[in-house]
One Martini backbone bead per residue (centre of mass of N, CA, C, O) as a GRO file, in nm:
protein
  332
    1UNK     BB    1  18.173  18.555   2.549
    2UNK     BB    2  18.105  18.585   2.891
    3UNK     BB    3  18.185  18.346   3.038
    4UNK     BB    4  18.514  18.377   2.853
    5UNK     BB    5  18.808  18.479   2.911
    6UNK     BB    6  19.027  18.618   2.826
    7UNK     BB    7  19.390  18.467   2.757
    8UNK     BB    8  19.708  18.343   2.799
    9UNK     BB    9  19.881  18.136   2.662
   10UNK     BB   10  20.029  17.857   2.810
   11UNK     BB   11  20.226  17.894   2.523
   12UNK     BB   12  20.422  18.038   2.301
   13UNK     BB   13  20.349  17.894   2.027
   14UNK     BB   14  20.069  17.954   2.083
   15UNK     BB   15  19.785  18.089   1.860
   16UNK     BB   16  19.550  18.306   1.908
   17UNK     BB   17  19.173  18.372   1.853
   18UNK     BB   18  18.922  18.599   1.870
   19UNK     BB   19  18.563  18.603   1.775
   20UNK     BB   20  18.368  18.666   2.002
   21UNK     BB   21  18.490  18.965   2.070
   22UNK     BB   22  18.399  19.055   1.770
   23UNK     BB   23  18.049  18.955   1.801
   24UNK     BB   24  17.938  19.047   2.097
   25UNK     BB   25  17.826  18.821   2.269
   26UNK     BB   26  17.630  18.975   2.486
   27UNK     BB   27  17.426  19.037   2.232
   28UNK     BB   28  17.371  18.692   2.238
   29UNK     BB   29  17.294  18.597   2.524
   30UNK     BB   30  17.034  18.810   2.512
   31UNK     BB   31  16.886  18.723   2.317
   32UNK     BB   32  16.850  18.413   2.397
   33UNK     BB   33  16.722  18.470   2.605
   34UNK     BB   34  16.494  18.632   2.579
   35UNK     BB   35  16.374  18.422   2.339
   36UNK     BB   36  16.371  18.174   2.535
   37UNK     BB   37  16.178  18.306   2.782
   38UNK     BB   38  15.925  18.434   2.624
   39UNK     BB   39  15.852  18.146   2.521
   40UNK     BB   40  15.680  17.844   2.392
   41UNK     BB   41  15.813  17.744   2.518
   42UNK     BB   42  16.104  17.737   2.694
   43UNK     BB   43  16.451  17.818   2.667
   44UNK     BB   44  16.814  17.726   2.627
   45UNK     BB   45  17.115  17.713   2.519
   46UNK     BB   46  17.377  17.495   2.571
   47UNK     BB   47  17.647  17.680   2.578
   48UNK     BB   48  17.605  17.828   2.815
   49UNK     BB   49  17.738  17.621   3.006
   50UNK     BB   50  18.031  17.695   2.916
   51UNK     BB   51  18.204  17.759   3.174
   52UNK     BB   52  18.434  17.699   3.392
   53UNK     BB   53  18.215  17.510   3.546
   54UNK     BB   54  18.083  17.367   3.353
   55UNK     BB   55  18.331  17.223   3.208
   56UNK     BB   56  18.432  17.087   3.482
   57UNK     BB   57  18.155  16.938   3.499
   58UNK     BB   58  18.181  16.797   3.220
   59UNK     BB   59  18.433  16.650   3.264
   60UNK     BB   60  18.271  16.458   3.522
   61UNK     BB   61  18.056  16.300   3.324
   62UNK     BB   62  18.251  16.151   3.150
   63UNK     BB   63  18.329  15.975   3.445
   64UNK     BB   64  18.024  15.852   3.483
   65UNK     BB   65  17.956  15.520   3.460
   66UNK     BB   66  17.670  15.640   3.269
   67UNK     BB   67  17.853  15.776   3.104
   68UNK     BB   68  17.932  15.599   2.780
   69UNK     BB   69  18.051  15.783   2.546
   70UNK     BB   70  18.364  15.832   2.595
   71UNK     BB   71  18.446  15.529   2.618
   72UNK     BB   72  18.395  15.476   2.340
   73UNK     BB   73  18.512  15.659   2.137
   74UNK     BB   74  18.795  15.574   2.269
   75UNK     BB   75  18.807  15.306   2.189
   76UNK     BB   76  18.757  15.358   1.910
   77UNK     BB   77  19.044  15.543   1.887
   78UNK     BB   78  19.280  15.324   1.995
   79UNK     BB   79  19.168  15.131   1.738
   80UNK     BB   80  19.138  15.361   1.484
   81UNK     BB   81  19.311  15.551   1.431
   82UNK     BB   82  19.533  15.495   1.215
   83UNK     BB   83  19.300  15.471   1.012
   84UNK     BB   84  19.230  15.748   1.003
   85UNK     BB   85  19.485  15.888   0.949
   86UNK     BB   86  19.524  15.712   0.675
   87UNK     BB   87  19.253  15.832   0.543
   88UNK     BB   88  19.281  16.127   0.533
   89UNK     BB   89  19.588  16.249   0.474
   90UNK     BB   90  19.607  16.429   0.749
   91UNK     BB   91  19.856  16.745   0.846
   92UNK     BB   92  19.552  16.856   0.960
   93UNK     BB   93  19.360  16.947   1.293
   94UNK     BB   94  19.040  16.993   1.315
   95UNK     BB   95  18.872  17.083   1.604
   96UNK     BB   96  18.537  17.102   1.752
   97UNK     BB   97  18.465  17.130   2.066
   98UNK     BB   98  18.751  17.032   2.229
   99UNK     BB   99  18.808  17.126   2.481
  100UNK     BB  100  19.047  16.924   2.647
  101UNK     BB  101  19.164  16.750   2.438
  102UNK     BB  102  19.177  16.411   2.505
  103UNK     BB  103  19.100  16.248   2.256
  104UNK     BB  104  19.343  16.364   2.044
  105UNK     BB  105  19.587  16.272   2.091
  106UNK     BB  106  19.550  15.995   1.912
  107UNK     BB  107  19.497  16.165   1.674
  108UNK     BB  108  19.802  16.293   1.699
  109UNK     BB  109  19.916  16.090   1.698
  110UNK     BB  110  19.948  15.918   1.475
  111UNK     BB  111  19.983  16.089   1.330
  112UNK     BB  112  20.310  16.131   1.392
  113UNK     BB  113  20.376  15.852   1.320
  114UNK     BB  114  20.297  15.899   1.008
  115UNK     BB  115  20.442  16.221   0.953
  116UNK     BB  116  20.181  16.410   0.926
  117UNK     BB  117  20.224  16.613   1.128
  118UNK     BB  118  20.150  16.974   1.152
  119UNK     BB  119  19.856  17.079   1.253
  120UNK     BB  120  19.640  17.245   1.502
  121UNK     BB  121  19.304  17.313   1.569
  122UNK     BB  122  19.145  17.484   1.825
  123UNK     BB  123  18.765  17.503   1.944
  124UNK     BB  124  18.632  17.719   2.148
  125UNK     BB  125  18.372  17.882   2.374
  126UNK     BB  126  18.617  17.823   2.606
  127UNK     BB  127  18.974  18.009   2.696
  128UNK     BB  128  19.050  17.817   2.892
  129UNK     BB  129  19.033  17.528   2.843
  130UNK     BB  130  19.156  17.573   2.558
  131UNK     BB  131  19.473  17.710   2.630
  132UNK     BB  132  19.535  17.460   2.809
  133UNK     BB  133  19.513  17.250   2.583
  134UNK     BB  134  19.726  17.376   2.397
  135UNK     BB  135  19.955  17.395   2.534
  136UNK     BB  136  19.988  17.072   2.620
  137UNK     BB  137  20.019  17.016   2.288
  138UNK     BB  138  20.289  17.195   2.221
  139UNK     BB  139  20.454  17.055   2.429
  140UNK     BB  140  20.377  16.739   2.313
  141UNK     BB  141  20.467  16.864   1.940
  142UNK     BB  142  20.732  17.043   1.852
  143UNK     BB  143  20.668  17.178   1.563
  144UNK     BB  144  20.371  17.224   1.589
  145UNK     BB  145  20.083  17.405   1.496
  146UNK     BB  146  19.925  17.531   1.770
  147UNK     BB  147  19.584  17.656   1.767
  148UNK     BB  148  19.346  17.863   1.875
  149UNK     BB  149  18.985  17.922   1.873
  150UNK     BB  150  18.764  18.144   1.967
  151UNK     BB  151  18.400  18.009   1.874
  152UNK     BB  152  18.113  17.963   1.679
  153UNK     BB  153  18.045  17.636   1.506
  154UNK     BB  154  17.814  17.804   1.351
  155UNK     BB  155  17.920  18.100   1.298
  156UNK     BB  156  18.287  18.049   1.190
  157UNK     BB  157  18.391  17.870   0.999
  158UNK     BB  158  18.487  18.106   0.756
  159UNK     BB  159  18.753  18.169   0.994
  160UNK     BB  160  18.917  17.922   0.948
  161UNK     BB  161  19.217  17.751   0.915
  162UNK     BB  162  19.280  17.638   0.582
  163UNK     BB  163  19.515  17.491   0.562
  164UNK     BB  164  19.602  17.229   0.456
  165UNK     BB  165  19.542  16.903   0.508
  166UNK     BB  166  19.204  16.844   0.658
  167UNK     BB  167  19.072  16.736   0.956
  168UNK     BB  168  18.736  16.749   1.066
  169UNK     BB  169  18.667  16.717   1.428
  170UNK     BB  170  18.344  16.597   1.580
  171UNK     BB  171  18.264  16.497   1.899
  172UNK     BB  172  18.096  16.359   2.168
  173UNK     BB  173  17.797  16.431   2.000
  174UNK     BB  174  17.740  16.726   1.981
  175UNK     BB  175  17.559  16.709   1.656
  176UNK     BB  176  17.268  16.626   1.888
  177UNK     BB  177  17.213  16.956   2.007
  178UNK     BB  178  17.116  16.985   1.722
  179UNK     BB  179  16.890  17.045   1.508
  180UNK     BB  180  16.795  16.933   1.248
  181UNK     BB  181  16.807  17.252   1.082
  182UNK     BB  182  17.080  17.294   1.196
  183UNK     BB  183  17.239  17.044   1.100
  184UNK     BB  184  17.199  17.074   0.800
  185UNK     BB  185  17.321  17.368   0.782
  186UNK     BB  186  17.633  17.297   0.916
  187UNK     BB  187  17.727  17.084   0.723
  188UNK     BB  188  17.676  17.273   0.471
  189UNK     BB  189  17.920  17.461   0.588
  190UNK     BB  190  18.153  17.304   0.633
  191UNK     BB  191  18.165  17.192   0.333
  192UNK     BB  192  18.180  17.457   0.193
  193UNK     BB  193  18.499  17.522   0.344
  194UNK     BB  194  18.586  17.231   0.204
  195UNK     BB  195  18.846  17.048   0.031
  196UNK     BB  196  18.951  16.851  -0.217
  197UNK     BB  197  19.062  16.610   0.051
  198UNK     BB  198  18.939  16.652   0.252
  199UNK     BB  199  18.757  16.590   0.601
  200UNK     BB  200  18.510  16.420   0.825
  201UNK     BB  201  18.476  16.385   1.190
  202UNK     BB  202  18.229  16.195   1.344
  203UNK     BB  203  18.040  16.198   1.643
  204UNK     BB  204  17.804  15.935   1.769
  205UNK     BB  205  17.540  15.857   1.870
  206UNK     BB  206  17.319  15.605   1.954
  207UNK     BB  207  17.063  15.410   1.940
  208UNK     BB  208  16.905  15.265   2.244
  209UNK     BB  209  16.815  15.226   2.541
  210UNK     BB  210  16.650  15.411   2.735
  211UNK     BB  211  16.752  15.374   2.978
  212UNK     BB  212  17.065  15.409   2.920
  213UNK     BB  213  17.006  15.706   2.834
  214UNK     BB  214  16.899  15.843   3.082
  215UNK     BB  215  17.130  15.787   3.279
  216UNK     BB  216  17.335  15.961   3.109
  217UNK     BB  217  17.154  16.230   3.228
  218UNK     BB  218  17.078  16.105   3.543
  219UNK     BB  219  17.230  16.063   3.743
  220UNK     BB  220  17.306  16.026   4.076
  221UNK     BB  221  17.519  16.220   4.211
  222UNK     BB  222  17.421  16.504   4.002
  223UNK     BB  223  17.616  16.661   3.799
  224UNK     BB  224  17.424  16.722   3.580
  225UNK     BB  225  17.223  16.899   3.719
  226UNK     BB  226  17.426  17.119   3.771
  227UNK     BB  227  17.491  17.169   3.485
  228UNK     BB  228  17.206  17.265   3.409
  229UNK     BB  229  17.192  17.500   3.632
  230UNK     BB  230  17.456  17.670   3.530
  231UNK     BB  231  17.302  17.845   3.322
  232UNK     BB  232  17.182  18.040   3.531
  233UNK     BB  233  17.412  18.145   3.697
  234UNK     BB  234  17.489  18.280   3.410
  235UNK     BB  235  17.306  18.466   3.427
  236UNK     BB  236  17.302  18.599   3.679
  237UNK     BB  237  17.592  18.727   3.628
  238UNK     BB  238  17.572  18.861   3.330
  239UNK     BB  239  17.229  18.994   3.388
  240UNK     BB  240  17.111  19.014   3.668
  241UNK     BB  241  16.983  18.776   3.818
  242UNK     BB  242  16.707  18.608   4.003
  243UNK     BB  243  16.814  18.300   4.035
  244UNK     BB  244  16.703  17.976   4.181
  245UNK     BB  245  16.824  17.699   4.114
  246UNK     BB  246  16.735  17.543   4.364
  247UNK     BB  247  16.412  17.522   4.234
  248UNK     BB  248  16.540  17.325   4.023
  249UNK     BB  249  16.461  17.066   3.831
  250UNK     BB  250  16.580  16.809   3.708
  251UNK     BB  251  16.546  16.680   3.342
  252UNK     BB  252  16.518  16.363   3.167
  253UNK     BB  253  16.441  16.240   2.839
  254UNK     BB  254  16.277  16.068   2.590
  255UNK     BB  255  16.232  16.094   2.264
  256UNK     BB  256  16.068  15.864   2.041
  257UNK     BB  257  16.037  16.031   1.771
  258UNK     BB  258  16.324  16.215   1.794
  259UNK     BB  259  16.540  16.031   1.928
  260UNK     BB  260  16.578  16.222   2.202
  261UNK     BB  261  16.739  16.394   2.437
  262UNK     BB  262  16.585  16.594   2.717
  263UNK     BB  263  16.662  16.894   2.874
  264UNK     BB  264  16.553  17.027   3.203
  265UNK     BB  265  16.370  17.248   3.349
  266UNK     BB  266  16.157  17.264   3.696
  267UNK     BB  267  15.969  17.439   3.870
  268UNK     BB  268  15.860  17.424   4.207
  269UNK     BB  269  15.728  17.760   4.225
  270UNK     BB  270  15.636  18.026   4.144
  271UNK     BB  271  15.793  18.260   3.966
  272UNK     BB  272  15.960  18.567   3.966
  273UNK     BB  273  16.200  18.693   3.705
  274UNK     BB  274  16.475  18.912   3.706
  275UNK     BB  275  16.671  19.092   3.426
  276UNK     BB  276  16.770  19.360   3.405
  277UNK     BB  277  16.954  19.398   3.167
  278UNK     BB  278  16.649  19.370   2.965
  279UNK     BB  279  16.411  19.472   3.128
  280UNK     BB  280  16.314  19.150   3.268
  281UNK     BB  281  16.035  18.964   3.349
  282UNK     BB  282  15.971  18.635   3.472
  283UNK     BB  283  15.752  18.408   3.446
  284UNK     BB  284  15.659  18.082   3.662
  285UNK     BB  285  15.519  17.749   3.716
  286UNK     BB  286  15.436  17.522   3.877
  287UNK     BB  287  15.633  17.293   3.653
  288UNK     BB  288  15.783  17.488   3.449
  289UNK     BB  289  15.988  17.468   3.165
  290UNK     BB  290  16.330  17.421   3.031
  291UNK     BB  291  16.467  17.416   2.795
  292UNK     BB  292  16.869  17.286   2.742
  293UNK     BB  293  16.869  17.002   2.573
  294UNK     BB  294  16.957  16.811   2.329
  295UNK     BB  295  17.016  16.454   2.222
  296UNK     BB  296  17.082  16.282   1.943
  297UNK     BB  297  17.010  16.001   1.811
  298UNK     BB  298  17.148  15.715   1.574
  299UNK     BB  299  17.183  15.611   1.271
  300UNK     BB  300  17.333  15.512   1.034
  301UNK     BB  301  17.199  15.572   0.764
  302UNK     BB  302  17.121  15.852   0.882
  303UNK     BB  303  17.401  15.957   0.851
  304UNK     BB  304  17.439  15.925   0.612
  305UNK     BB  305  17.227  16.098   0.473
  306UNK     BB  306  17.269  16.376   0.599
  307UNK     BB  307  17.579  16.408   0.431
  308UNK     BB  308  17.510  16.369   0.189
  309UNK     BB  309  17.334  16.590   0.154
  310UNK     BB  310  17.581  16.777   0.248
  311UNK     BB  311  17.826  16.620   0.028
  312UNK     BB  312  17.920  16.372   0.148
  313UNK     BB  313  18.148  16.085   0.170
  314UNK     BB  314  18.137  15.782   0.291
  315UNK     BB  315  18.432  15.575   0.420
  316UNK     BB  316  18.397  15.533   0.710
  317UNK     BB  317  18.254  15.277   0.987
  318UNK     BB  318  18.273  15.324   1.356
  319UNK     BB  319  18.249  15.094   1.635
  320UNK     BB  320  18.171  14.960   1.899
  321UNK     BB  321  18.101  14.645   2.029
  322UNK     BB  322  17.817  14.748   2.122
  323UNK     BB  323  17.689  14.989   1.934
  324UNK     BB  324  17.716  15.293   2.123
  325UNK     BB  325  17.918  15.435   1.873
  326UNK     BB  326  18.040  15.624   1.683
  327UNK     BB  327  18.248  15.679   1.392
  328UNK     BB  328  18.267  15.919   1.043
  329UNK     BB  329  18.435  15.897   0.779
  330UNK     BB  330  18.449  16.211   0.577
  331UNK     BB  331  18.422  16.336   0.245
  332UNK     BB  332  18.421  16.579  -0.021
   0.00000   0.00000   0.00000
């Protein structure tokens, strides 16, 4: 991925593996851009967000007042990791888009009390804080194995490291940002990467209130917005486009119909970009917009369902004591 440059661990006893340096992310950034503004509607995947300023970006919503995911999600994990690192048998925690791998902690935590903490293994298409993650949980739990491994958790899970009995963890609602036909692919495929005995820990937003939905993704502050616009940045950047973001405006809404949040730019006024790099230039006019990601929210109901498709049985399921956010450990 060339928004995020390899770095060197942390920490000596990280191990790092870098799968996207070997997949040439630059021709994954150039198709998606290509495909994504050629298209009608336009879109840019939401990856693309996460260079070392977007994750910095991200990390600051989730302390956002408005942003109440990560609230949730750690409070059900204070209160309930004892009891999923115990129902998991789990003495390997692989986590998928670990980002700064703060609320893991909590799950690394419980393993360690209960004696059965052998390795982490952390997945994240940014290698800065991805490796700075891995450090500070190194130094933090002495005699662990913790990898680092730089990837996209669509198209690499089988070249994560197999070994223990793991328990694949992928939090914050991420699981959301894949359409339908996408999230049906990925479990699949996690699935089939899993052995006997493993599990798989998923966080999911829950559908609530449309108000408190919608200011989730559109702070007072702005500073989702700037998150949203850092994507042009990086195209800009990498790409030499010549996209000037303060022209977009931020836009965020509830589609009631596909129950999800959809993130946009909309032009402020006319304008043609180059992209040097693609020997493309975009027309937009005034007012068109760039869809640049959803955010599914879940139905109980609907998340055993997708999870069954895709051959898992559903173990626990657990909520903050409001409703607003689930965790669901699934058995393969």
């Amino acid at each position: 991925m060339p928004v995020s440059h390899p770095a060197s661990p942390a920490h000596p006893s990280v191990g790092f593996v870098d799968h996207l340096e070997r997949s040439n992310p630059r021709l994954d950034l150039e198709h998606d851009v290509r495909a994504g503004l050629t298209a009608t509607p336009k879109w840019l995947p939401p990856k693309w967000f996460y260079d070392a300023v977007g994750s910095d970006l991200f990390t600051r919503i989730t302390r956002l007042d408005e942003y109440y995911p990560t609230r949730r999600e750690l409070a059900i994990m204070r209160e309930r990791a004892g009891d999923i690192a115990a129902a998991s048998g789990a003495d390997t925690l692989v986590e998928l888009g670990s980002g700064t791998s703060e609320k893991t902690v909590l799950l690394l935590d419980a393993m360690a009390a209960g004696d059965s903490l052998r390795a982490y293994t952390a997945v994240d298409v940014d290698a800065t804080t991805l490796l700075k993650a891995a450090g500070r949980l190194a130094a933090r739990y002495p005699g662990v194995a913790v990898r680092a491994v730089r990837a996209d958790f669509e198209r690499h899970l089988a070249l994560l490291p197999r070994d223990g009995r793991r328990m694949v963890a992928f939090l914050g609602g991420t699981i959301g940002n894949l359409e339908p036909a996408a999230r049906r692919a990925f479990l699949k495929s996690l699935h089939d990467t899993l052995r006997p005995g493993d599990t798989f820990l998923l966080g999911a937003d829950l559908v609530k209130d449309r108000a408190r939905l919608v200011a989730a993704y559109d702070d007072a502050s702005g500073v989702t917005a700037a998150f949203n616009r850092n994507v042009l940045h990086v195209v800009n950047r990498e790409l030499g486009a010549d996209f000037d973001p303060a022209l977009f405006e931020h836009v965020a809404l509830f589609d009631e119909d596909n129950e999800w949040i959809e993130m946009r730019l909309r032009a402020t006024r006319d304008m043609r970009v180059r992209i040097p790099a693609l020997g493309l230039t975009v027309s937009l006019a005034d007012g068109e917009e760039i869809r640049t990601e959803i955010s599914s929210k879940f139905r109980r109901e609907g998340l055993k369902e997708e999870l069954g498709d895709a051959g898992f049985a559903v173990q626990r399921f657990y909520t903050d004591p409001a409703g607003d956010f689930s965790l669901t450990l699934a058995a393969v």
